[in-house]
PDB file of N, CA, C and O in Angstrom:
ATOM      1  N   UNK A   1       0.819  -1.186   0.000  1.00  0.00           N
ATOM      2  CA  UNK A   1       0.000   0.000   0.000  1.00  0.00           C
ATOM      3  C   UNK A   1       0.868   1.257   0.000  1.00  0.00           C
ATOM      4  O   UNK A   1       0.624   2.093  -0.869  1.00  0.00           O
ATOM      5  N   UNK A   2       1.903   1.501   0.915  1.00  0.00           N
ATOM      6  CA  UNK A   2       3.004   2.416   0.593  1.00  0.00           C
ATOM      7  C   UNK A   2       3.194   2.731  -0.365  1.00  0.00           C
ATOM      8  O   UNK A   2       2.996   3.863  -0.806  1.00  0.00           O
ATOM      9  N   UNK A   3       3.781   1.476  -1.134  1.00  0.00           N
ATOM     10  CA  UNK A   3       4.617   2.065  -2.474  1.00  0.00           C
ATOM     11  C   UNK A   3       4.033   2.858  -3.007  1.00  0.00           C
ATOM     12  O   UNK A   3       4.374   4.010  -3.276  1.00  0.00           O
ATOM     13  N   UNK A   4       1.993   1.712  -3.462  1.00  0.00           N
ATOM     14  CA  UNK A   4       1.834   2.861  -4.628  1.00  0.00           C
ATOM     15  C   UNK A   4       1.117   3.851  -3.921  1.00  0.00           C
ATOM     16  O   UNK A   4       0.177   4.132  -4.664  1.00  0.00           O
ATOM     17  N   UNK A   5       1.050   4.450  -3.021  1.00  0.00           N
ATOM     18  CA  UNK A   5       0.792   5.813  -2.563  1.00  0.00           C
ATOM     19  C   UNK A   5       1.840   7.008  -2.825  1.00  0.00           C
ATOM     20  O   UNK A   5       1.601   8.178  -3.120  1.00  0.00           O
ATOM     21  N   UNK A   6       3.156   6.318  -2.616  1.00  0.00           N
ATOM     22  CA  UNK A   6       4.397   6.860  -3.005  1.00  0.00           C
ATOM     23  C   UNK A   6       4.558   6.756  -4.838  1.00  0.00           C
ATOM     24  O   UNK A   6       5.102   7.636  -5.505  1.00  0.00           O
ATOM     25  N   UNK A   7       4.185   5.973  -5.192  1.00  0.00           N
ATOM     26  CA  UNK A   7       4.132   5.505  -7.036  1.00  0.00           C
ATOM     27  C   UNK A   7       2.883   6.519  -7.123  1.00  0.00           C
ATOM     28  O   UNK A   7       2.802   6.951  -8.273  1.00  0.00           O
ATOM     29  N   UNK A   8       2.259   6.843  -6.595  1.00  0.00           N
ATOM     30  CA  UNK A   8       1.110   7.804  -7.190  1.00  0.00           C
ATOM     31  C   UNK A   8       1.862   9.543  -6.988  1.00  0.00           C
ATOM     32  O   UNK A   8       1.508  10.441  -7.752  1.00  0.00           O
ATOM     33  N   UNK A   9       2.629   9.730  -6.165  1.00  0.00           N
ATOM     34  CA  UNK A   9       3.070  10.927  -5.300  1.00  0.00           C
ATOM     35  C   UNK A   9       4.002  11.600  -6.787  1.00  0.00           C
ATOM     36  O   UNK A   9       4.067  12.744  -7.236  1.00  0.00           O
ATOM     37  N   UNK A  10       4.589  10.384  -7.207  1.00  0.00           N
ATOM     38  CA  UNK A  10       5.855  10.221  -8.023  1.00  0.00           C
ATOM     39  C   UNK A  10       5.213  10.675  -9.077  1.00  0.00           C
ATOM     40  O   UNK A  10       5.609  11.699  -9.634  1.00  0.00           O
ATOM     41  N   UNK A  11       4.058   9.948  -9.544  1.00  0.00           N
ATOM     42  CA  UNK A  11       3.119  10.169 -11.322  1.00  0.00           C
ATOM     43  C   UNK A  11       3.047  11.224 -11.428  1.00  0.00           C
ATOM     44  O   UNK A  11       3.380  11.856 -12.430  1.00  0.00           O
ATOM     45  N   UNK A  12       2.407  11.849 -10.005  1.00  0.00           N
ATOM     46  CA  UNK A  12       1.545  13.188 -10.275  1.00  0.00           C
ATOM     47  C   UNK A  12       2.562  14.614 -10.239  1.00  0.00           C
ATOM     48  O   UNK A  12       2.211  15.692 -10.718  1.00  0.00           O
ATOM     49  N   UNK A  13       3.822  14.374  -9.598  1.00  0.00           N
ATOM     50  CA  UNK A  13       4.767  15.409  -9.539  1.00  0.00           C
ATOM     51  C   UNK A  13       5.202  15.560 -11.436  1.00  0.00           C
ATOM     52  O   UNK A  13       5.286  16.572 -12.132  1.00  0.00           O
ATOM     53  N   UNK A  14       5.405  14.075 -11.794  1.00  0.00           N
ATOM     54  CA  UNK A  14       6.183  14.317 -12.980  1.00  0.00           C
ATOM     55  C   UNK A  14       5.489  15.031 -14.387  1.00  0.00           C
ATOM     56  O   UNK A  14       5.900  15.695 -15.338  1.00  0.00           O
ATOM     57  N   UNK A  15       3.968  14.385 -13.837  1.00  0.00           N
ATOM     58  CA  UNK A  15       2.685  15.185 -14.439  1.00  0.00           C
ATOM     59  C   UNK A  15       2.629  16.536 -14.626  1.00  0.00           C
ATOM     60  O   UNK A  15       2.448  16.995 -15.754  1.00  0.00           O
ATOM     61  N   UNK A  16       2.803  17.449 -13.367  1.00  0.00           N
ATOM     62  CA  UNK A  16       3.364  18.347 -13.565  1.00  0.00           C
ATOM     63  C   UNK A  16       3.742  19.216 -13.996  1.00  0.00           C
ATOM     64  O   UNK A  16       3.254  20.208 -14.539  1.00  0.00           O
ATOM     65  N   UNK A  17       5.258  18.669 -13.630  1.00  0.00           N
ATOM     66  CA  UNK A  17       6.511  19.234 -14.414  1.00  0.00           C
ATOM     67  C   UNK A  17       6.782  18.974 -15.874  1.00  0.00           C
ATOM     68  O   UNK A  17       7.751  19.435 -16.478  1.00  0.00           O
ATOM     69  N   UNK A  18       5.848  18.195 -16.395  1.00  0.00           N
ATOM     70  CA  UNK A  18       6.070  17.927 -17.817  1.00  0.00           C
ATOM     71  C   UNK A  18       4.845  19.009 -18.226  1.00  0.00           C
ATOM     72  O   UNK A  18       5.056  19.542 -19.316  1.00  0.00           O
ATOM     73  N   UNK A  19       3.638  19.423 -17.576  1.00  0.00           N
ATOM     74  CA  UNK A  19       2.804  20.298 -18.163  1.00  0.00           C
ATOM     75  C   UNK A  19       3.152  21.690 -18.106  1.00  0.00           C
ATOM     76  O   UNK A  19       2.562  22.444 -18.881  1.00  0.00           O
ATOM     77  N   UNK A  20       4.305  22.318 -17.049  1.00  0.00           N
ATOM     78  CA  UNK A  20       4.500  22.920 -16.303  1.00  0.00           C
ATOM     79  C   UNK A  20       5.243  24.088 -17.784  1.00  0.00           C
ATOM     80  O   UNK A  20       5.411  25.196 -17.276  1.00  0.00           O
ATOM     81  N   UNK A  21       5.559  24.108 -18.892  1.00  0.00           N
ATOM     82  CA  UNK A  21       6.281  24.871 -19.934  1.00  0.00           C
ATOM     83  C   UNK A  21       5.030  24.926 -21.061  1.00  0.00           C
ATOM     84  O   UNK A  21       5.035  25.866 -21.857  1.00  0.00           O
ATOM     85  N   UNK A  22       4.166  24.112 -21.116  1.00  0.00           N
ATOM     86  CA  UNK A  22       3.112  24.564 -21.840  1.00  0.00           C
ATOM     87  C   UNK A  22       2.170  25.446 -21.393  1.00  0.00           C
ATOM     88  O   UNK A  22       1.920  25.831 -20.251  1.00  0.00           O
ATOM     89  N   UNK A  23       1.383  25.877 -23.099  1.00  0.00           N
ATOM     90  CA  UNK A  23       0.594  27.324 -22.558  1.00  0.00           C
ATOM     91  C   UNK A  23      -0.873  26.215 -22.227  1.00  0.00           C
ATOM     92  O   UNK A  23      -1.060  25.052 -22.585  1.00  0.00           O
ATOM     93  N   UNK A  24      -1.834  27.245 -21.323  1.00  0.00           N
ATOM     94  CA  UNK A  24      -3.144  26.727 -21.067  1.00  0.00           C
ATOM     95  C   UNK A  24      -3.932  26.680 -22.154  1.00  0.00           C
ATOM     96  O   UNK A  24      -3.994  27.659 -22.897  1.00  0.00           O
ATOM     97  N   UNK A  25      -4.565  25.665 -22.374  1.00  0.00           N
ATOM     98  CA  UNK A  25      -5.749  26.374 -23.450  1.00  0.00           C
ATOM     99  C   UNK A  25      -7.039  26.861 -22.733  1.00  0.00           C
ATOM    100  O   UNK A  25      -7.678  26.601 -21.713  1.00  0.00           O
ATOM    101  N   UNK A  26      -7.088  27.705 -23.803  1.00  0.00           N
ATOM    102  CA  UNK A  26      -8.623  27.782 -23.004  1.00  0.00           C
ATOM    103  C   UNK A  26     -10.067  27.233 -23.436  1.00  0.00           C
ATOM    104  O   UNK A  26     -10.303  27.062 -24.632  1.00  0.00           O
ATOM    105  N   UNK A  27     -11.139  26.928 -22.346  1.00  0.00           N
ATOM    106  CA  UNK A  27     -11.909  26.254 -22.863  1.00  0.00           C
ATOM    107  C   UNK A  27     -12.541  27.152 -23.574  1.00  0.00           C
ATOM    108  O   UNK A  27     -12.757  28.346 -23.367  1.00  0.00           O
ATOM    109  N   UNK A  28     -13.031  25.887 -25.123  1.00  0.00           N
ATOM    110  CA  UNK A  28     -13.885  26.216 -25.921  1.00  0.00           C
ATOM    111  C   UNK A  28     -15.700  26.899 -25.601  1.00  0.00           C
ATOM    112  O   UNK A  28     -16.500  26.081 -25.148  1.00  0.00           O
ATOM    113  N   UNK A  29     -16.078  28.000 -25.800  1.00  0.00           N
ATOM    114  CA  UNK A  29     -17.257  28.185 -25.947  1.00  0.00           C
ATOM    115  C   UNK A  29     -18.126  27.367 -26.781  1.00  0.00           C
ATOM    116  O   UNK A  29     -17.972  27.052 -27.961  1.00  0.00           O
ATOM    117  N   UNK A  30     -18.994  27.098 -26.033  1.00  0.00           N
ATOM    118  CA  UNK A  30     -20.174  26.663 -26.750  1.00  0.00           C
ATOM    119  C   UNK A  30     -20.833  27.383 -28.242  1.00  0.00           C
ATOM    120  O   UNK A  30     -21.129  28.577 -28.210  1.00  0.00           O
ATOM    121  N   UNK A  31     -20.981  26.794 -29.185  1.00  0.00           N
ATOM    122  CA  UNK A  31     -21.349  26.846 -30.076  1.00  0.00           C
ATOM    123  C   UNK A  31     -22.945  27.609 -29.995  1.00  0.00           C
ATOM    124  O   UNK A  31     -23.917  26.905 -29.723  1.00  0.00           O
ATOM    125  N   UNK A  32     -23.074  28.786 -30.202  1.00  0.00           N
ATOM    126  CA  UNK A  32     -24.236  29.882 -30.085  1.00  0.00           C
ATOM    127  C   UNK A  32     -25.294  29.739 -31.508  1.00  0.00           C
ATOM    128  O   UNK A  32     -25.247  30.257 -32.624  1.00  0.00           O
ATOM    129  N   UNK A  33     -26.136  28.884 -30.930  1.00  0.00           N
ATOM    130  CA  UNK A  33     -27.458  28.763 -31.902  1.00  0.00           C
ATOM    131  C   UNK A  33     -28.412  30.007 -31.855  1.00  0.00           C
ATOM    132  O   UNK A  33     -29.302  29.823 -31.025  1.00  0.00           O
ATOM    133  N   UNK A  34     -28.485  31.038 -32.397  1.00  0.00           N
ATOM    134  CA  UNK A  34     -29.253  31.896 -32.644  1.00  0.00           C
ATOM    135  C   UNK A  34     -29.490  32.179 -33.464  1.00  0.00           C
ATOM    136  O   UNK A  34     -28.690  32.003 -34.383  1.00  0.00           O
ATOM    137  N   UNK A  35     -31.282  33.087 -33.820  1.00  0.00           N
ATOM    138  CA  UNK A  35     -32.159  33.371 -34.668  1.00  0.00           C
ATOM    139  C   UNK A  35     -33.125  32.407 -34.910  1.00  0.00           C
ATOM    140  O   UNK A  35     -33.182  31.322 -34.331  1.00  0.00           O
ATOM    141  N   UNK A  36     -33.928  32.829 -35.816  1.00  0.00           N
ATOM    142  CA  UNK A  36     -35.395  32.382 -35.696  1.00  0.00           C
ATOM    143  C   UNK A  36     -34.967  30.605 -36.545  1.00  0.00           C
ATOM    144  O   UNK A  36     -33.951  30.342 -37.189  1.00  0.00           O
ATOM    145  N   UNK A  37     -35.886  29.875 -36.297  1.00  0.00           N
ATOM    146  CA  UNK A  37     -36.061  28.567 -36.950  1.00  0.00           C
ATOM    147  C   UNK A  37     -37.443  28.762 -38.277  1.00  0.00           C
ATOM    148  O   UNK A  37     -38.403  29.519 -38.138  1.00  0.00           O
ATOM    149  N   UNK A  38     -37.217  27.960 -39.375  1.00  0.00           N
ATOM    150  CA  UNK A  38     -37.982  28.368 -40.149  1.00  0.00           C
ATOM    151  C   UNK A  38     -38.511  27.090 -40.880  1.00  0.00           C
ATOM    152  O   UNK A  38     -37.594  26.318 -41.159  1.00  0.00           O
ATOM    153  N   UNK A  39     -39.677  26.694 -41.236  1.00  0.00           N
ATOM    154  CA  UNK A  39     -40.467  25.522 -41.685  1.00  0.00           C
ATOM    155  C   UNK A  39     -40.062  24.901 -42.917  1.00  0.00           C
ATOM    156  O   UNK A  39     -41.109  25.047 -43.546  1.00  0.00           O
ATOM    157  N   UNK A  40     -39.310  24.333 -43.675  1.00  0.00           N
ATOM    158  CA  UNK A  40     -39.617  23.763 -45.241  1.00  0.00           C
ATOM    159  C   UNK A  40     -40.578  23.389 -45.580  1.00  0.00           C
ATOM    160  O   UNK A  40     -41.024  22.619 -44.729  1.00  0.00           O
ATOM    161  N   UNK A  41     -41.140  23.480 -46.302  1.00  0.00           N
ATOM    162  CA  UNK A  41     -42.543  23.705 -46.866  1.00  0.00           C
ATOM    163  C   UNK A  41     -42.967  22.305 -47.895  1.00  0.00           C
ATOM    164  O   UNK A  41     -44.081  21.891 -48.217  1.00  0.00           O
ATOM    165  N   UNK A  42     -41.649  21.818 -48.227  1.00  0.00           N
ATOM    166  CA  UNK A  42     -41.656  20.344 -49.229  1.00  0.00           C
ATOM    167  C   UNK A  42     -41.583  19.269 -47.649  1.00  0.00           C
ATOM    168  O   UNK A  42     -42.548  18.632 -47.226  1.00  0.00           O
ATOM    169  N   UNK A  43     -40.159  19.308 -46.980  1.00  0.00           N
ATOM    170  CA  UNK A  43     -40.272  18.061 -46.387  1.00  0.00           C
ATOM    171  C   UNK A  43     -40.840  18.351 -45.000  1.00  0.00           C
ATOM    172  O   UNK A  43     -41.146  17.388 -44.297  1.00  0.00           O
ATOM    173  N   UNK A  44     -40.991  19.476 -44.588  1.00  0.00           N
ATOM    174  CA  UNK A  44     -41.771  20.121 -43.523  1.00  0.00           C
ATOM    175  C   UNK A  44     -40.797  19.876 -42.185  1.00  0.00           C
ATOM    176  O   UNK A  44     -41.196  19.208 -41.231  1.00  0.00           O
ATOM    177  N   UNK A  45     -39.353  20.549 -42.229  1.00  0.00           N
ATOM    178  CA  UNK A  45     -38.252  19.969 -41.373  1.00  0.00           C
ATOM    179  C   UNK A  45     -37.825  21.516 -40.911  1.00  0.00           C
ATOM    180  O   UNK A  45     -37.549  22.398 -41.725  1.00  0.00           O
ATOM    181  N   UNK A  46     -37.820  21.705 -39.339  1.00  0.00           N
ATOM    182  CA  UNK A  46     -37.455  23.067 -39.464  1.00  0.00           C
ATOM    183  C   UNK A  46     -35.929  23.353 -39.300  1.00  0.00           C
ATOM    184  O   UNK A  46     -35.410  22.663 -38.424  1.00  0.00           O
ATOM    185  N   UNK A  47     -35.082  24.232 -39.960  1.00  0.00           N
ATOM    186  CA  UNK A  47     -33.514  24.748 -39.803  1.00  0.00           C
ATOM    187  C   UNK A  47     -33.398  26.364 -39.500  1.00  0.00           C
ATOM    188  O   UNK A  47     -34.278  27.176 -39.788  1.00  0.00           O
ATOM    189  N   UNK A  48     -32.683  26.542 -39.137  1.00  0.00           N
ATOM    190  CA  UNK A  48     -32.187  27.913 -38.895  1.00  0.00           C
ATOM    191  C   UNK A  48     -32.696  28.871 -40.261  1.00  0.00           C
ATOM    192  O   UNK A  48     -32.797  28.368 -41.380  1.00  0.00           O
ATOM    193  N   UNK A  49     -32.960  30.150 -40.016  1.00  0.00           N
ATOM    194  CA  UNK A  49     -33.525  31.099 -41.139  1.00  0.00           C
ATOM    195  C   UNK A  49     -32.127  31.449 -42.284  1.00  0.00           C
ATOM    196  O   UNK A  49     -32.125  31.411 -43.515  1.00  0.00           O
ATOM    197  N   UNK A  50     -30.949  31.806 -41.269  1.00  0.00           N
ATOM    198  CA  UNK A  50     -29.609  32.214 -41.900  1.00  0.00           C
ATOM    199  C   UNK A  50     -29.595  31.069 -43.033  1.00  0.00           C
ATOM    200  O   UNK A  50     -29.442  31.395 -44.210  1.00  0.00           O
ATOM    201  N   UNK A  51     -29.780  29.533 -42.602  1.00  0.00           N
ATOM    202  CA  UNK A  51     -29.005  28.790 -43.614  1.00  0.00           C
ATOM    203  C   UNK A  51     -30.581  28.190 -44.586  1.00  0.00           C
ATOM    204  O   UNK A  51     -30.716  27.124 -45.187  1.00  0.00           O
ATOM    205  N   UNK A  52     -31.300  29.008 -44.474  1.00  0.00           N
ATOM    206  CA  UNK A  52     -32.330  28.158 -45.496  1.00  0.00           C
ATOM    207  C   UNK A  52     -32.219  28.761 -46.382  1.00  0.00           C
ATOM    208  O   UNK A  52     -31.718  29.880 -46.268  1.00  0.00           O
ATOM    209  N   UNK A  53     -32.806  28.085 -48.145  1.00  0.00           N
ATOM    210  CA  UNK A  53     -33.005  29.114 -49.388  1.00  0.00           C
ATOM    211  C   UNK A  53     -34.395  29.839 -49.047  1.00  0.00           C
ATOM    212  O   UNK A  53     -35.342  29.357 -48.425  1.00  0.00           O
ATOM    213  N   UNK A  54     -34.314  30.743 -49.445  1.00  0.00           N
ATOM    214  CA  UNK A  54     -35.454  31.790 -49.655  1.00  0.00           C
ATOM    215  C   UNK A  54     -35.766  32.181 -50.763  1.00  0.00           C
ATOM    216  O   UNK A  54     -35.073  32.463 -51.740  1.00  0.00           O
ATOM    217  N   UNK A  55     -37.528  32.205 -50.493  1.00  0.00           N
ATOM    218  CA  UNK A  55     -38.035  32.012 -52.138  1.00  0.00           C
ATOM    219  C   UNK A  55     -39.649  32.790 -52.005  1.00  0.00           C
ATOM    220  O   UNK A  55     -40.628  32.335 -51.415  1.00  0.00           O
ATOM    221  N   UNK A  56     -39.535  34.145 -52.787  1.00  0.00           N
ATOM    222  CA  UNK A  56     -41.247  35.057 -52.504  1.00  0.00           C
ATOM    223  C   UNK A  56     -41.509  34.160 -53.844  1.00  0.00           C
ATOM    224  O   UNK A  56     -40.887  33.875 -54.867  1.00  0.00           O
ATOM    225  N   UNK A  57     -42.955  33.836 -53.182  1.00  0.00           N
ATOM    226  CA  UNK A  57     -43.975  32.981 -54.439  1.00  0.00           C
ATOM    227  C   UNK A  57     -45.042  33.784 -54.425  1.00  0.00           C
ATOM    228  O   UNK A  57     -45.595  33.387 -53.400  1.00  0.00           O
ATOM    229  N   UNK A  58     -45.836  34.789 -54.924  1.00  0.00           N
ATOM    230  CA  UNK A  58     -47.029  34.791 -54.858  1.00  0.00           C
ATOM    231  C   UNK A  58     -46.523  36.254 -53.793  1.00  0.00           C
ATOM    232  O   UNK A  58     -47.571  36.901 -53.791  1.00  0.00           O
ATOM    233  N   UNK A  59     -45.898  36.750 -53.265  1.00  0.00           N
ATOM    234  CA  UNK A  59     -46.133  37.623 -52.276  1.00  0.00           C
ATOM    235  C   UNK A  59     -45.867  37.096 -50.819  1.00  0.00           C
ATOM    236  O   UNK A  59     -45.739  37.718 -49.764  1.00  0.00           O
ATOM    237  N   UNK A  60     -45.815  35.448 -51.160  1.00  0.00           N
ATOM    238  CA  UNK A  60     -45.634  35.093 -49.827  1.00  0.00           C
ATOM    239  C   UNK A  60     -43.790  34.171 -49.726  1.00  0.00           C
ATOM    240  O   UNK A  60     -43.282  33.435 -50.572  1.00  0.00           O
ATOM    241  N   UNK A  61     -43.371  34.502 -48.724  1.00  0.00           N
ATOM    242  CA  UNK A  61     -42.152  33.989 -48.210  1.00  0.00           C
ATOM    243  C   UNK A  61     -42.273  32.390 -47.877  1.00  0.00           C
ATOM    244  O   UNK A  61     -43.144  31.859 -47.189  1.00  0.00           O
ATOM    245  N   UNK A  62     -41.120  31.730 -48.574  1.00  0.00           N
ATOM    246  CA  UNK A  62     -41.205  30.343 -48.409  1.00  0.00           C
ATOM    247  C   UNK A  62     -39.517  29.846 -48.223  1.00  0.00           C
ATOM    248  O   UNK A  62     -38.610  30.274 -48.936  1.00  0.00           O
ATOM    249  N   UNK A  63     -39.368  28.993 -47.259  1.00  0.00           N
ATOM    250  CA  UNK A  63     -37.799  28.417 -46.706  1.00  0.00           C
ATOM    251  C   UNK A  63     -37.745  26.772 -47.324  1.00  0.00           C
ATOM    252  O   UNK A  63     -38.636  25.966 -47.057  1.00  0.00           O
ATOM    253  N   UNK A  64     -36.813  26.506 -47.997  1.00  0.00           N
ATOM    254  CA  UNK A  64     -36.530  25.314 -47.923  1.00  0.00           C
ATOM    255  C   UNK A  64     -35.137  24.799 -47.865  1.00  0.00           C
ATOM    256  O   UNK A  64     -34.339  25.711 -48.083  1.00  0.00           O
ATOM    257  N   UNK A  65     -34.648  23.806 -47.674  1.00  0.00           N
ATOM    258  CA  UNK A  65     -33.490  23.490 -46.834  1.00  0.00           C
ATOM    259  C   UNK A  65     -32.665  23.049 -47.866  1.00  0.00           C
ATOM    260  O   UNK A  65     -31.480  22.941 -47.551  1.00  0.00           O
ATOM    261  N   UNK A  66     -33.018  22.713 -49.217  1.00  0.00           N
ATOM    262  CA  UNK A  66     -32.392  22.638 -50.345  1.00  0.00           C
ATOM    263  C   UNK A  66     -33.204  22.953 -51.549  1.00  0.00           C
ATOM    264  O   UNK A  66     -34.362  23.372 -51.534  1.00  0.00           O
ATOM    265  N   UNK A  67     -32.250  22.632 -52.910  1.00  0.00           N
ATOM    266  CA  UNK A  67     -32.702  22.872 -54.150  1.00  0.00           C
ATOM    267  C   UNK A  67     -33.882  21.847 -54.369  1.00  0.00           C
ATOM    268  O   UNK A  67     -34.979  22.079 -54.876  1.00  0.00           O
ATOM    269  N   UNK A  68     -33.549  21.033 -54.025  1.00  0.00           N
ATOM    270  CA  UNK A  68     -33.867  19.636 -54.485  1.00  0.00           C
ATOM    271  C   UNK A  68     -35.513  19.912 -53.610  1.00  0.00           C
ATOM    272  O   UNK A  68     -36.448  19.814 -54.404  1.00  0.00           O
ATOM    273  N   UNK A  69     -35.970  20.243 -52.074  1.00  0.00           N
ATOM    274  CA  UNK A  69     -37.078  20.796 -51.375  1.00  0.00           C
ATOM    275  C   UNK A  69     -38.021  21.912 -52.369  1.00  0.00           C
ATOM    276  O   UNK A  69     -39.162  22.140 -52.769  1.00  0.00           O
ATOM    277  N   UNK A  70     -36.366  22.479 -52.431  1.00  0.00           N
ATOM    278  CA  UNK A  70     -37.265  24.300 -53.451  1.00  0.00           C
ATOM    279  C   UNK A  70     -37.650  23.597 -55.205  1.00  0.00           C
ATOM    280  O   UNK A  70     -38.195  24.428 -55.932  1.00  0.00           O
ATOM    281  N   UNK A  71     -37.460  22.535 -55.695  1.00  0.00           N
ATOM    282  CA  UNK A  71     -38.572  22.191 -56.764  1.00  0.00           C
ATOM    283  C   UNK A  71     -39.305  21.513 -56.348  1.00  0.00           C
ATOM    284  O   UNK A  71     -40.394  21.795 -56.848  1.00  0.00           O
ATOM    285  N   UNK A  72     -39.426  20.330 -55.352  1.00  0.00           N
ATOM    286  CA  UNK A  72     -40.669  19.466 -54.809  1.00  0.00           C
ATOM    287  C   UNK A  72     -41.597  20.304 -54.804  1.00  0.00           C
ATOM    288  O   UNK A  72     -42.470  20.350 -55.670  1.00  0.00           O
ATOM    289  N   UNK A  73     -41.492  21.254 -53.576  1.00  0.00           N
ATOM    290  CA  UNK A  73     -42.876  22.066 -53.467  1.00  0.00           C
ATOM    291  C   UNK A  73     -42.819  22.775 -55.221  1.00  0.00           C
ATOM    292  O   UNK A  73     -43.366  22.079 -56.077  1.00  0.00           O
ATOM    293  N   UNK A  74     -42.429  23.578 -55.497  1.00  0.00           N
ATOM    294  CA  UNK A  74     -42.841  23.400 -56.928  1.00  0.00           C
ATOM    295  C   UNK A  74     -43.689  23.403 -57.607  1.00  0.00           C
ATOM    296  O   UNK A  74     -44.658  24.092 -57.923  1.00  0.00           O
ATOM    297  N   UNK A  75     -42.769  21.665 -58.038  1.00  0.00           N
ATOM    298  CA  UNK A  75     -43.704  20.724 -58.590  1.00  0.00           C
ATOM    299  C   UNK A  75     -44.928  20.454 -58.242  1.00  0.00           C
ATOM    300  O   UNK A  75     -45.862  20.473 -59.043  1.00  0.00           O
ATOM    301  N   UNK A  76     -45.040  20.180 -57.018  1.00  0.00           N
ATOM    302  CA  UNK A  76     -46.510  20.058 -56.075  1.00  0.00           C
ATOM    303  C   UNK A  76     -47.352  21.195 -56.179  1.00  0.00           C
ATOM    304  O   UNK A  76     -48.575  21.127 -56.052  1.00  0.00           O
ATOM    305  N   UNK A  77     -46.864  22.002 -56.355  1.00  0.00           N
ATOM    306  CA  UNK A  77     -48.279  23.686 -56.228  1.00  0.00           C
ATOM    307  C   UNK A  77     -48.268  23.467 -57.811  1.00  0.00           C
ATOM    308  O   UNK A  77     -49.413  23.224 -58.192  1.00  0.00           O
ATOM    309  N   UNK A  78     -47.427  23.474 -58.755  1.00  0.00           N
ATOM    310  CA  UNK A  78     -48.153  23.370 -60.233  1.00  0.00           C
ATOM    311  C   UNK A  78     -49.254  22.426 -60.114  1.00  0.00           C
ATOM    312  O   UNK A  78     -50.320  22.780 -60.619  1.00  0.00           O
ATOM    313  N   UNK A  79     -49.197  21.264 -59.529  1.00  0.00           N
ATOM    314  CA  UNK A  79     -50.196  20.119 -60.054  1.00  0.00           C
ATOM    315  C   UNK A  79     -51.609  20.483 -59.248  1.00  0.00           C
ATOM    316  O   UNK A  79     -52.662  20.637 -59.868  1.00  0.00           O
ATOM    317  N   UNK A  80     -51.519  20.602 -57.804  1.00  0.00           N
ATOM    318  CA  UNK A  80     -52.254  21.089 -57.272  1.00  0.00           C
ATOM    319  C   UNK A  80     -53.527  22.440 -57.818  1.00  0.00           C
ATOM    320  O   UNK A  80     -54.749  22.567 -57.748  1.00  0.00           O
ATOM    321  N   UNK A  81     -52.223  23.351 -58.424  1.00  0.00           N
ATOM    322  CA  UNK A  81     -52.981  24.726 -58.985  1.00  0.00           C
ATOM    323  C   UNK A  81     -54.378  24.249 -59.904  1.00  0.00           C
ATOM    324  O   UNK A  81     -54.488  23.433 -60.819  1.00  0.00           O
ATOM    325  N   UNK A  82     -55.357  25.118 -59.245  1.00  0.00           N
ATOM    326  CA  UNK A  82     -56.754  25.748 -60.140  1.00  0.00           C
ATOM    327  C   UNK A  82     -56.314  25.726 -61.670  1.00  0.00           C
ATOM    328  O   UNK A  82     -55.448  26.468 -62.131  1.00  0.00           O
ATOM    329  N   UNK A  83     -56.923  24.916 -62.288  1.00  0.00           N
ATOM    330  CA  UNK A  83     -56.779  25.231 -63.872  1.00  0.00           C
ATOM    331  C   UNK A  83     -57.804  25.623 -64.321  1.00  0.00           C
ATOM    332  O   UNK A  83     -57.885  25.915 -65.514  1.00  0.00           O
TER     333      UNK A  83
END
């Protein structure tokens, strides 16, 4: 039981002195999620406003989270549309 109390005394000094010439880092901040969240309108998934495409249809504002979302809906309101 000695020893390794003494074998632990020993680790933690050399621990140390080996950290003892490096700089600190400092801890990382948390990653800051802000601004509004906004609906896709094809797969109906909500993402941040900054990173969605934006698209006035009609007068009205529409978000989707890709290209590939921004023709689904689209496609879907042509077929849908009053003829």
């Amino acid at each position: 039981m000695y020893y390794a109390v003494v074998a632990y005394i020993i680790y933690s000094v050399y621990l140390f002195l080996r950290n003892l010439g490096k700089p600190r880092r400092k801890p990382q901040e948390p990653a800051r999620l802000s601004g509004v969240m906004v609906k896709d309108e094809a797969c109906q998934t909500y993402l941040p406003r900054n990173e969605a495409l934006r698209d006035v249809i009609d007068g009205r504002e529409y978000f989707f989270c890709s290209k590939d979302c921004r023709q689904k809906f689209l496609e879907e309101r042509k077929r849908s549309a009053p003829r």
